[in-house]
N, C-alpha and C positions, 0 to 999 in steps of 0.2 A: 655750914658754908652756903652762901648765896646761891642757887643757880641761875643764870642768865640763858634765852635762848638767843643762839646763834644765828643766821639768817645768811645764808648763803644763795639766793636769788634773789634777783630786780622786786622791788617790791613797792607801791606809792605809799607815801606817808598817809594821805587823807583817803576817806571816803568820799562820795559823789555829792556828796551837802556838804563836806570841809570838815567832818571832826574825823578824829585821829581813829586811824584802821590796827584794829587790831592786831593785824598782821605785820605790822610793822613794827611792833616795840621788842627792841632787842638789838645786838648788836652784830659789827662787820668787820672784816679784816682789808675790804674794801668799799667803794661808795658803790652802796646797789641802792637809794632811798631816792624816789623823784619827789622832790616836796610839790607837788601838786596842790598849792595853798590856796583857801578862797576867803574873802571878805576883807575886810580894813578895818584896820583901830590897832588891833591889839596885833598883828605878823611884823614879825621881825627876820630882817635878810639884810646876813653879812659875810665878809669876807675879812679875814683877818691875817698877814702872815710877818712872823717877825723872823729874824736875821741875827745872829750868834757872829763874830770876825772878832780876832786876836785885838782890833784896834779899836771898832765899832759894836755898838747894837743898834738895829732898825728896828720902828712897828710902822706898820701901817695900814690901815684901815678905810675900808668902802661898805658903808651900812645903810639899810631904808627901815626905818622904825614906822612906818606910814606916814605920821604926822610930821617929819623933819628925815633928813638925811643925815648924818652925823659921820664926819670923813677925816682923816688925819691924816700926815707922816710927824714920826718922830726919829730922829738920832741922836744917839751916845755918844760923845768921843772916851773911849776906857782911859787912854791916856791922861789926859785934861780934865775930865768932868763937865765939859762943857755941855750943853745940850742942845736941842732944835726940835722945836716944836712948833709946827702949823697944822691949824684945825679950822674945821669949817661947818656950819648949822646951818643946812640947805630945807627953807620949808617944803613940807610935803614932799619929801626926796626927791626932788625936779630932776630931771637929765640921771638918775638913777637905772642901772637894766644888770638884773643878776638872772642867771640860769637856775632852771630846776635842778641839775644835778650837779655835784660834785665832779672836779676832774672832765666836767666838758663845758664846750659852750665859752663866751666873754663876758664877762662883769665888768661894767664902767661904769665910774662918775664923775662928775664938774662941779663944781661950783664953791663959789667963796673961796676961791683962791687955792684950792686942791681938787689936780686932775690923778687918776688912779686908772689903769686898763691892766686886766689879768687875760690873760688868753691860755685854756687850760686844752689840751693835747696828750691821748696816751701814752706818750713817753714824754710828759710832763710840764711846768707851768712857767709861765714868760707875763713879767710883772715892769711896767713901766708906770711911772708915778713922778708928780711935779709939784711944788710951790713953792714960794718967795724963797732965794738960795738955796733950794735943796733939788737935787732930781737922781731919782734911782731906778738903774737897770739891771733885772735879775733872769735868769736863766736858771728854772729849780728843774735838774730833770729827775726822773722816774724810774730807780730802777727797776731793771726784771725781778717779779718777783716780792716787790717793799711792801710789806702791811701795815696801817690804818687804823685806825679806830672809830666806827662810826655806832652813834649809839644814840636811842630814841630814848626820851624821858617824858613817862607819861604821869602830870601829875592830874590831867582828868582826860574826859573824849575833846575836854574844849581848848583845855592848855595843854601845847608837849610841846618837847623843842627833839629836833633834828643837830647834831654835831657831829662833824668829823675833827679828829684830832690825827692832824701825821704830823709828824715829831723826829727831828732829826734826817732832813733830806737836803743832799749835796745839792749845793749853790755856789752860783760862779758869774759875776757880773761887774758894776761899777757904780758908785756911789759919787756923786758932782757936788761939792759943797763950797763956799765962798774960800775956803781955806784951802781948795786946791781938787785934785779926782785921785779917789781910791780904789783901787781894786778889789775884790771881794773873790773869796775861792780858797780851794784847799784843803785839807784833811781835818783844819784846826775850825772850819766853818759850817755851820749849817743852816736851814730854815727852818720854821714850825708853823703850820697851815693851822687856824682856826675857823672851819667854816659852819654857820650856822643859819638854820630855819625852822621858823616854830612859831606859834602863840603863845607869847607869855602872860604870865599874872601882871598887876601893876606893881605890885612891891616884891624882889629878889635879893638875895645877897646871895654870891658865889667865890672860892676860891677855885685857884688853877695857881698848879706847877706844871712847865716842860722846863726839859733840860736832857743834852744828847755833850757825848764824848764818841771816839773811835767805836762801832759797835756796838753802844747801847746807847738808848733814852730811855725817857721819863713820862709818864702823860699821867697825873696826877689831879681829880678832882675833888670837891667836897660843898656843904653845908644844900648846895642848890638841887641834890639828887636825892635829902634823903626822904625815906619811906616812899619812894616810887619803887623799887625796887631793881633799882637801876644804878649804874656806877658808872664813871669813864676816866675810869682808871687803868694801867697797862704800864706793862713793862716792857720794852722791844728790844730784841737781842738777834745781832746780825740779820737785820729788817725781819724776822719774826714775831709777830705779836703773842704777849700770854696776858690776856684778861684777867685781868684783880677785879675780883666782885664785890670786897667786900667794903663797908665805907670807913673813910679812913678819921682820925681824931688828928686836927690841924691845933697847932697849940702856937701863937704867937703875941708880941705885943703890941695892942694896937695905940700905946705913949709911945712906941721906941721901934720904928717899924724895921731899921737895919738892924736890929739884935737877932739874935740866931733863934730860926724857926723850926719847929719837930714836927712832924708827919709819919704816922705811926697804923698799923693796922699787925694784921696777922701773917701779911707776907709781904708789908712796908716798913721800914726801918730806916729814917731820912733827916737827917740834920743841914738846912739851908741856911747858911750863912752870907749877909744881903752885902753886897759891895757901894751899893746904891738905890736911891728912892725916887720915883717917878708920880706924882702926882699930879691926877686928871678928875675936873669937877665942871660936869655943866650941869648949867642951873635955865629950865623954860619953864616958870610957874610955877603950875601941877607936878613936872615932870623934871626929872634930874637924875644926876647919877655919880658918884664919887669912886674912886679905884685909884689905891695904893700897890702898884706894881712895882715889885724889890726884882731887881738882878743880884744875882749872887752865885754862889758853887753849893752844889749839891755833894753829898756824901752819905755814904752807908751803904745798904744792900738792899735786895727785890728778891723775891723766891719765884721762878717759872711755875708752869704747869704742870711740871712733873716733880718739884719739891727742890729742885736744885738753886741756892741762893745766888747771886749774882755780886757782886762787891764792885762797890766804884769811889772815887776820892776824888773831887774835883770838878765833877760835872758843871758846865756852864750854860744859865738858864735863868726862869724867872719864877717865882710865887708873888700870886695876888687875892686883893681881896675887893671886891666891887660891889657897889650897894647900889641899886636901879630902881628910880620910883620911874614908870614909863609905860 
């Protein structure tokens, strides 16, 4: 069995020349990591949070890859199929400002026709976002108590990435679409925070599963962590986190990407079945990136930390698979 260190104090990602401190690698049950990043080319800083409603799915997205800013909103209607999708390739991330830390401080961006403001507060995050027909306002608060997933991936001292994964946190706001304004809220809705910072390589492929019901999520990763010795994966039960270490065996098809997907490990047992496909490809040159994002319902079971399985049927959520030349 894996073991992971835990890291329960404030701690900077970098050292004082910008490569990765060894004191950092390991994971959190909340954000204690200041990415104190230094230099350009290769830093990447984003902010990601998508949106789970009985009627809707949202993602949306504020990122600086240094060379371009790369921003989105997207919406689902579950009912129709319809979709919405505005994005935006801002050179050299202009008008781009993200925080060092997690859960504090504002991230905002502009340009090419998508505005994005996150205003993040201890008792939780206030997310305003705009472009052509679309404008969404969220209010995610923070319970007392919610755990986190934050977890350093060191694949040298020059590349690691910083990520928080929270997964499953009550949201309650309003979504403006040419089709009229919905309300967002309720027992049957949630968020999922994706925040990330780090130096990557130029070539990655990653998946991600979240997916959250009454009392439990999902935070599911794979192919991008392995032989780091590192995972960010987790199960959370009644905002408690239990750390899955170990890496998991993702089995899907990439001719048929809504057919039902298996994610499998020693204390994962998960059959995702996709309701719908979401594809995203930018193309700058050298640089690109393609991701096949399924929504779908999750089902099977999770083992805690103490060995006790967890059983769910129905979980609502997403698996993807994302290829980055950048």
């Amino acid at each position: 069995m894996p073991t992971e260190r835990e890291i329960t104090e404030p701690v900077d990602l970098c050292l004082p020349d910008g490569r990765l401190d060894p004191a950092a690698v390991g994971w959190t049950r909340r954000p204690l990591h200041r990415a104190n990043l230094r230099g350009w080319g290769r830093t990447k800083r984003w902010e990601y949070w998508g949106v789970v409603t009985p009627r809707h799915i949202i993602g949306l997205v504020a990122s600086s890859l240094d060379y371009a800013g790369v921003h989105g909103l997207y919406v689902l209607d579950r009912e129709t199929g319809e979709e919405i999708a505005r994005d935006a390739v801002v050179p050299f991330a202009r008008g781009a400002a993200f925080p060092d830390r997690s859960g504090e401080g504002e991230a905002a961006v502009r340009g090419g026709g998508v505005a994005v403001g996150i205003r993040q507060r201890p008792d939780g995050t206030s997310v305003r976002a705009a472009a052509r027909g679309v404008r969404i306002e969220l209010e995610i608060p923070l319970p007392d108590g919610h755990e986190s997933l934050g977890v350093v991936i060191p694949w040298s001292d020059t590349r690691f990435q910083y990520t928080v994964k929270d997964v499953g946190r009550p949201v309650h706001g309003r979504l403006v679409l040419p089709s009229g304004e919905h309300a967002i809220g309720g027992d049957d809705s949630f968020a999922a925070l994706d925040h990330g910072r780090g130096k990557w390589p130029y070539r990655m492929t990653w998946n991600w599963a979240a997916a959250a019901g009454p009392g439990v999520a999902l935070q599911l990763g794979g192919k991008w962590t392995a032989g780091t010795g590192m995972t960010e994966n987790a199960l959370i039960v009644d905002g408690r986190l239990h750390k899955i270490g170990d890496e998991l065996e993702w089995t899907y098809d990439r001719s048929g990407w809504t057919r039902p997907w298996a994610i499998l490990g020693d204390r994962v047992e998960v059959e995702f079945r996709p309701f719908h496909e979401k594809v995203s490809r930018v193309e700058l040159g050298l640089v690109g990136s393609e991701t096949h994002q399924c929504f779908g319902h999750f089902s099977g079971r999770a083992r805690t930390d103490d060995g006790a399985w967890i059983e769910f049927d129905g979980l609502t959520g997403w698996a993807e698979e994302a290829r980055q030349r950048w």
